[in-house]
Each structure stands twice: as C-alpha cells, then as structure tokens.
C-alpha positions as CSV (number, residue, x, y, z in Angstrom):
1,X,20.2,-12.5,2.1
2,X,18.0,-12.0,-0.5
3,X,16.9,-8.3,0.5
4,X,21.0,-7.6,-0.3
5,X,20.1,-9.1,-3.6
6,X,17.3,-7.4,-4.6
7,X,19.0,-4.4,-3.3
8,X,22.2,-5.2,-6.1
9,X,19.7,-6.0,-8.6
10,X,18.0,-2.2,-7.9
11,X,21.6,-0.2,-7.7
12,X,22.7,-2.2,-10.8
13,X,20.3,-1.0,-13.0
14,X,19.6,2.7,-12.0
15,X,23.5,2.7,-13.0
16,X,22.9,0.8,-16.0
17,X,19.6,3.7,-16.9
18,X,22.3,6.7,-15.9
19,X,24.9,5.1,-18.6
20,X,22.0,5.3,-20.9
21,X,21.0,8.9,-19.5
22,X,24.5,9.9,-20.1
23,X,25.1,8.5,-23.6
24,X,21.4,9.6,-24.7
25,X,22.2,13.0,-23.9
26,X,25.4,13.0,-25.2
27,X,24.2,12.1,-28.4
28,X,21.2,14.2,-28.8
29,X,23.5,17.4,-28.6
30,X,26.4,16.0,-30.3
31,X,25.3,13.0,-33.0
32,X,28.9,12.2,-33.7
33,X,29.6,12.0,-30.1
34,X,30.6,8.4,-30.5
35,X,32.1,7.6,-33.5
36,X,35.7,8.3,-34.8
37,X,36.8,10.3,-37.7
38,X,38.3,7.4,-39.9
39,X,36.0,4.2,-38.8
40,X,32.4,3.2,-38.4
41,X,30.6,0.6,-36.4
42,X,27.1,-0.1,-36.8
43,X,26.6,-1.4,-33.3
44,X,28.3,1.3,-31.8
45,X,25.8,3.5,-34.1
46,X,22.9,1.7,-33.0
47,X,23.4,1.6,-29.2
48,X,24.0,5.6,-29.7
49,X,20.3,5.7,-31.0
50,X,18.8,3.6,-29.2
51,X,20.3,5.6,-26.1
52,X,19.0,8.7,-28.0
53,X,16.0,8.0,-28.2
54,X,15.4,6.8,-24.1
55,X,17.5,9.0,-22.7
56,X,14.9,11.2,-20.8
57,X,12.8,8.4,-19.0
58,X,15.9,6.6,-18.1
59,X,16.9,9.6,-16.7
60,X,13.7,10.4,-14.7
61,X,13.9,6.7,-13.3
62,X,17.4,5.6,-13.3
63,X,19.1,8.4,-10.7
64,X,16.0,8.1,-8.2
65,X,16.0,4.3,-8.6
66,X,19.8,4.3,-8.0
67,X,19.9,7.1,-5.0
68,X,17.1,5.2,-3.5
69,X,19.1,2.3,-3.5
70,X,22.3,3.8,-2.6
71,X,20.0,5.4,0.4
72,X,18.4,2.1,1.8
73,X,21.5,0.0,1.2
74,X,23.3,2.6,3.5
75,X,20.6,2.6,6.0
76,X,20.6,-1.3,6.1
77,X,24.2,-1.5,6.9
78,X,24.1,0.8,9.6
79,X,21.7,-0.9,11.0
80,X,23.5,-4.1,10.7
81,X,26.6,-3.2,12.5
C-alpha cells in the first residue's frame, strides 16, 4: 500500500515539474505568453516568472522523474495481476 503511494506522490510531481517545463519555456520565448490584451494579473505574472526562471532543471528532472514512474508503476501492475 504505501509503495502505490509513494509511487502517486513521484508521478504527481514530475507532472507538476513538466507544467512548469512547459510554462517556463513558453514564456521565455514568448513573455506575453500568458497575459491578455485588455487585463493584468499580478499572480498570473508572477507564476509566469517564476516558471521562467526554473524551467530548465524542472525539465531535466521532471520528465525522467515522471517516465520513471510511469515505467515502474506499469511494471508493478503487471506483476500484480
């Protein structure tokens, strides 16, 4: 039971470092990737540079992390049925 845990805990976050990935980049080639032409939000702003400025090492860890995960997980449940 808890090695499926830990193995939810591990898939969650590589996805949650490949949303960041994604945004970062998105950002650092487009800055007003994010925000609309009429409105502004500050913490819309904010999580678009903070994202910017990770984007790379969330990158390099987040997809291994999550394939890795994806990969065991798999394996386990094969095994189990």
């Amino acid at each position: 039971m808890r090695n499926r845990k830990s193995g939810a805990v591990a898939l969650f976050i590589g996805i949650l470092l490949i949303v960041i990935f994604g945004v970062g980049l998105a950002v650092e080639r487009d800055p007003g990737a994010l925000m609309r032409r009429n409105s502004y939000n500050i913490a819309l702003e904010q999580f678009g540079s903070f994202c910017a400025r990770i984007w790379l090492p969330a990158g390099i860890i987040g997809i291994p992390l999550f394939l890795i995960s994806l990969i065991t997980s798999l394996i386990r449940e094969r095994k189990e049925k």
